[in-house]
N, C-alpha and C positions, 0 to 999 in steps of 0.2 A: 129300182130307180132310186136316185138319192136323195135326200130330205135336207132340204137347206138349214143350218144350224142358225137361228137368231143371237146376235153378241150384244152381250147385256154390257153400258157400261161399265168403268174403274170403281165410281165412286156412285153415291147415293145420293139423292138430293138432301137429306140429311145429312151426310157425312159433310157435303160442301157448304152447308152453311154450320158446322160445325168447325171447319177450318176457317172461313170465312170471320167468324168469331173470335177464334182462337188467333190470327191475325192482328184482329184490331184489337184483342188484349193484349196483345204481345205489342205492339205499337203504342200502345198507351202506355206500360211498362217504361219502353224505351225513353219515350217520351218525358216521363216523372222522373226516370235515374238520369239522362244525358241533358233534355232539357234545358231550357235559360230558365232559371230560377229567380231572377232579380227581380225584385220587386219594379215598376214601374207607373208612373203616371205620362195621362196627357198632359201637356200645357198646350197655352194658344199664345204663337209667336208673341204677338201685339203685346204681348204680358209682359215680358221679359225682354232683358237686352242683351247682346251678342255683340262681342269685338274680336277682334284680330290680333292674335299675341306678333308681339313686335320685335325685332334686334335694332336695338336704336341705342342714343345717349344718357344713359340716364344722368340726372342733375342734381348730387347728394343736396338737400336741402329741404327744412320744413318750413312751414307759415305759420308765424304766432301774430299773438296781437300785444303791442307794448304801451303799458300807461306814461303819460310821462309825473316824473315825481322831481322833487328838489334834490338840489344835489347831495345836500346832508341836511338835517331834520335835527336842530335842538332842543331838548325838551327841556321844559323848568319845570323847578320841582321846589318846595319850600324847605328853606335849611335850618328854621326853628319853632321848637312846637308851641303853640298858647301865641301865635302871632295874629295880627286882628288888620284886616285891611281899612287905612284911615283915606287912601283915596286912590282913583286909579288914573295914572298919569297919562298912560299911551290906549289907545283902543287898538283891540283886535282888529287885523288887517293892515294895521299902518307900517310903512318901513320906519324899520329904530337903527341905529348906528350903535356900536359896543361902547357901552359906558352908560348909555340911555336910562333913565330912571322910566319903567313900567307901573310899578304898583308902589306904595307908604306905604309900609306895616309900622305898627310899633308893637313893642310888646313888653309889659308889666315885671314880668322873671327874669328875663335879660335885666332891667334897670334894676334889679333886687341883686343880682348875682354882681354886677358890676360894681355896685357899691357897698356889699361885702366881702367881695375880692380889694379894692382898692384900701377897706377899712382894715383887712388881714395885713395885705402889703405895708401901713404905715405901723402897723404895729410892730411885725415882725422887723422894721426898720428900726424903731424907736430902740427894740432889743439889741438888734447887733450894736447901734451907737452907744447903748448903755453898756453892754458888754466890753467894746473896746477901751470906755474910760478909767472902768473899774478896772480890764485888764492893765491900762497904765497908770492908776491909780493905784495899784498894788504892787507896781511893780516898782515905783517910786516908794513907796515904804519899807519894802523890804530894800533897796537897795541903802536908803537912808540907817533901816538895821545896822546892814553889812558892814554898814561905813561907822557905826559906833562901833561893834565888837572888834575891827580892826585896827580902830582906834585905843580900844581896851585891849586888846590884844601885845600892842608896841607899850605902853605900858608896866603890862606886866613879865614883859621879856625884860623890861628894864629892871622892874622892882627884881625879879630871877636874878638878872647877872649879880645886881649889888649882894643878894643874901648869898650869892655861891662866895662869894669875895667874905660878906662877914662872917660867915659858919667857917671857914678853912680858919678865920684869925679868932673865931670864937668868942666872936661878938654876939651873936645870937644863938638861938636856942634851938635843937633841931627841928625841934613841933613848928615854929616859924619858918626855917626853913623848906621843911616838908608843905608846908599851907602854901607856899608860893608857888612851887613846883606843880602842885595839883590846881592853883587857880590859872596859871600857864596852861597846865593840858587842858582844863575844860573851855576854856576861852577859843584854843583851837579847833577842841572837838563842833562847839560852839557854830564857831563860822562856817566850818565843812558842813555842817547837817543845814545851816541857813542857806548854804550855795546851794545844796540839792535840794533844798522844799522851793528855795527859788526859779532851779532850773524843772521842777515836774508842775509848778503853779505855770509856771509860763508852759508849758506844754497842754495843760489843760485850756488854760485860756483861749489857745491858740486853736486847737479844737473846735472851743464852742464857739468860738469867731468863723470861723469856717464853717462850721454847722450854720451859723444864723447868717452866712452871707449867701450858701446856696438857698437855704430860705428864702432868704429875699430874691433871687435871681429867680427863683422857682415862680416865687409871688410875681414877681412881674411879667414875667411870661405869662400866667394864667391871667394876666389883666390885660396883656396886649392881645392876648387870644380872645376874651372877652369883648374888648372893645370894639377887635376890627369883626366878632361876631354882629358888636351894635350896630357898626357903619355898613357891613354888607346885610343888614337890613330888609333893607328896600332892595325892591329886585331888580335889577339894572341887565340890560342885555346884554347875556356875555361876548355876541359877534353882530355883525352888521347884518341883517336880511329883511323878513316879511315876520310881521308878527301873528302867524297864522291861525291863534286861537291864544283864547285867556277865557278860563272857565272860574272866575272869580269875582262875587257882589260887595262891595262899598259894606265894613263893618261885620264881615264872614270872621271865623278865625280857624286859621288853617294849622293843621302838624306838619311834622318835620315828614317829609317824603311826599306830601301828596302833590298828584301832577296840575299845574298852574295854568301851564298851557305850552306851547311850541314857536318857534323861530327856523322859520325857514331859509337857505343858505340858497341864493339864486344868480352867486355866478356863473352857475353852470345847472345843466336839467339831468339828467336819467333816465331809463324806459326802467318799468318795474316791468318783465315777462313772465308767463304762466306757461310754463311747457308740460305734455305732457310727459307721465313718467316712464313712459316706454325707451324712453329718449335717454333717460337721467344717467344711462353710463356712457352716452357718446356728447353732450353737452357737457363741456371746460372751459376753464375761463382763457378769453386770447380770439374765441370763436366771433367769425365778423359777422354781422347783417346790413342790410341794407333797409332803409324804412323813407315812408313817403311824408313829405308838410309840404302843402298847397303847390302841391305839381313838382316840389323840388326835391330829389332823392339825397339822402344822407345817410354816410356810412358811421356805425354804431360797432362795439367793442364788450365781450359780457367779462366785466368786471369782478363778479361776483357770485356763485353759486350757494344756494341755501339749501342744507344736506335734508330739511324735513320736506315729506311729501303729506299733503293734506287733500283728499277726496279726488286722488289719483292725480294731483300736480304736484309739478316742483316751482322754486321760482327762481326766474336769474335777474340780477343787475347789467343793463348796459348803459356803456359811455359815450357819447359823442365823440366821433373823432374829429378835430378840428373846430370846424363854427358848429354853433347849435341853428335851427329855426329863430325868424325871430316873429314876435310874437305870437310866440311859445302859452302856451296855459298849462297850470297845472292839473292832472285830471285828462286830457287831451288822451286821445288812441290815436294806433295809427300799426297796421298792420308792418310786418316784419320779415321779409325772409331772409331765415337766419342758415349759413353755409354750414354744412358739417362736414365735409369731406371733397375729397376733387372729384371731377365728371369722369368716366366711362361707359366703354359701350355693355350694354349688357341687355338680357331677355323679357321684355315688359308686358305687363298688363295694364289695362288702364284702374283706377281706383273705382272700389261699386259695394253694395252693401251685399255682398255673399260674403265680405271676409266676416261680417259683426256674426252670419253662422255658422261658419265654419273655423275661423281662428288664421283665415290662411293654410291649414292643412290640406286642404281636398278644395276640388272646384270639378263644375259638370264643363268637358270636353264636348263640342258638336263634332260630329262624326262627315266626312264629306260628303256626303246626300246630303244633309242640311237636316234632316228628318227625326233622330235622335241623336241624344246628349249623353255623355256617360261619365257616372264619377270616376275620378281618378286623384292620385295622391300629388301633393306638390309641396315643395319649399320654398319663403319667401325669403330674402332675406330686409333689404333694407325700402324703405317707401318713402314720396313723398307728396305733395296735394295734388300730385295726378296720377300715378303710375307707382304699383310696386314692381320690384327687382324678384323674378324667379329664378332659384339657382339649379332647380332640380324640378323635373316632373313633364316639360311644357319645353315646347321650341318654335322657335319662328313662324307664321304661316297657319299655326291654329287657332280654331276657333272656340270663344270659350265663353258662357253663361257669367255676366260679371255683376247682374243686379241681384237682390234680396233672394234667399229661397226659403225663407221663413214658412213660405206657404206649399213647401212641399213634403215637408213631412220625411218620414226616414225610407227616403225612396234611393236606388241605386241608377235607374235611369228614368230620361225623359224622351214620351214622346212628343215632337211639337209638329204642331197641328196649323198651318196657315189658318 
């Protein structure tokens, strides 16, 4: 009879929980090599903000804020040193008209130099007059000279002919003849050497007259320079405006250069603006804005660009165009939106404090569950007080993380958590 054979399982209970093992190591393997790896946090919605990237207009322009200033700013300044204020005419604050007397100085060195320049002047005067008397004082003697040896001269041409006439008949002796002939030549020699000390005395004369007349022309220039040093004085305003400061006490005594005070020109106002310098290669001069006084908008013109940047600003000058505000103050604000380019359409975000973390480089993406956020890279190009311009990264219809992530730390995604 046959004997039923019993069949022993494949495997062991050990064998199977030994594959069973070796499974979930191999699983967990998989797991650490294929894996998501990124590091993540929770967030909780209510934290954060979430917008909608847009295809819309963007409106090249930024928002500054513009002071208003005078239209040009003169500063005084003192034009001689050792001056001593004896009184002060106008007070700070008041309008002066050009020519106005502000302050009396007088000053001690000035009245010293004036009246040895004037003492110089008469001197060097007294010189040339004396020089040209003597030059025709001398020149009247020597001519009075000339006019004796010319006179001795015909003479002895005479007494010559008679002895040439008595030596031929032998009336005289040669030795007398010979003495006439030589007091003939020296007579001549005579008058030629008079005419030329004549004519090199008159050249010299002539000289030192000219010498001692730019002298004098010299002298009196340094005395009319002098003088109208005395009479500009007192410090008189050099244009019509606002006498906007005088930093000077009754009896001070001031040097040459120091500042006295300023005069403000108020036919016309300016915005002093502060931009920042992100901006500083797309801000030139010719760029409009638009700015607000008491409800009333007025368009402005930047006149002026200042190449230093100081604690990350630049500054511009703009102009009124047309009418200014009227009662205008110096000092006054008043926001600005200043145009930098024409509108087009292009790809937006709204403005939020992820860019101060990120630079604009990267921004966290919501995924369409709503449920996590994921970084991604992006390019911004141009912004302004609402909205930056993305060129690259981001398209219509997404959703995107746009406040602070300061508090996320160097995380790659987000979960967010109602």
């Amino acid at each position: 009879m046959d004997k039923a054979i019993e069949r022993k399982g494949r495997f062991t209970k050990k064998q199977i929980w030994y594959g069973v093992a070796g499974l979930i190591g191999l699983a967990l393997i998989l797991m650490i090599v294929f894996g998501d790896k990124s590091r993540k946090l929770n967030v909780d919605l209510e934290k954060i903000t979430v917008e909608e990237v847009k295809e819309d207009l963007f409106k090249d322009y930024i928002a500054v804020i513009g002071t208003v200033a005078p239209i040009q700013t003169i500063f005084l300044d003192a034009t001689e040193s050792g001056s001593r204020v004896e009184s002060i005419v106008t007070l700070e604050g008041s309008m002066v008209k050009k020519g106005d007397v502000i302050i009396k100085f007088s000053n001690t060195s000035l009245i010293i130099d004036i009246s040895r320049t004037e003492s110089d002047a008469s001197r060097t005067t007294n010189e040339l007059r004396n020089a040209r008397l003597n030059m025709q004082k001398q020149l009247v003697e020597s001519q009075s000279q000339l006019l004796d040896q010319e006179y001795r001269l015909k003479q002895q041409e005479r007494a010559y002919t008679r002895s040439v006439e008595l030596q031929k008949k032998k009336l005289i002796s040669d030795e007398e003849y010979q003495r006439a002939a030589e007091d003939l030549e020296y007579t001549r020699n005579k008058i030629k050497l008079l005419k030329e000390s004549i004519k090199q005395d008159s050249l010299y004369r002539e000289t030192q007259v000219v010498t001692l007349e730019n002298d004098v022309t010299r002298m009196q220039q340094n005395l009319a320079i002098v003088r109208q040093r005395f009479e500009g004085l007192n410090l008189r305003a050099p244009v019509t405006g606002e006498l906007a400061s005088l930093n000077l006490e009754v009896g001070q005594v001031v040097n040459m250069g120091t500042r006295i005070g300023q005069i403000n020109v108020l036919d016309s106002y300016k915005l002093k603006v502060e931009v920042d310098e992100h901006y500083i290669s797309r801000v030139t001069r010719g760029l409009i804005g638009n700015c607000d006084f008491s409800g009333t908008s007025y368009k402005s013109k930047i006149t002026k660009v200042y190449p230093e940047v100081r604690n990350g600003r630049f500054t511009v000058d703009m102009e009124f165009l047309g009418a200014f505000p009227k009662d205008i103050r110096i000092g006054q604000t008043s926001r600005i939106r200043l145009e930098l380019g024409e509108s087009n359409m292009a790809v937006l975000i709204p403005r939020g404090g992820f860019y101060q973390s990120t630079g604009g480089q990267w921004i966290f993406v919501v995924d369409p569950s709503g449920s996590v956020a994921t970084k991604r890279n992006i390019r911004i190009n141009r912004q302004n007080p609402q909205f930056y311009e993305v060129v690259e990264g981001l398209k219509s219809g997404e959703k995107v993380i746009v406040s602070s992530y300061d508090t996320f730390g160097e995380v790659d995604k987000l979960i967010l958590k109602d």
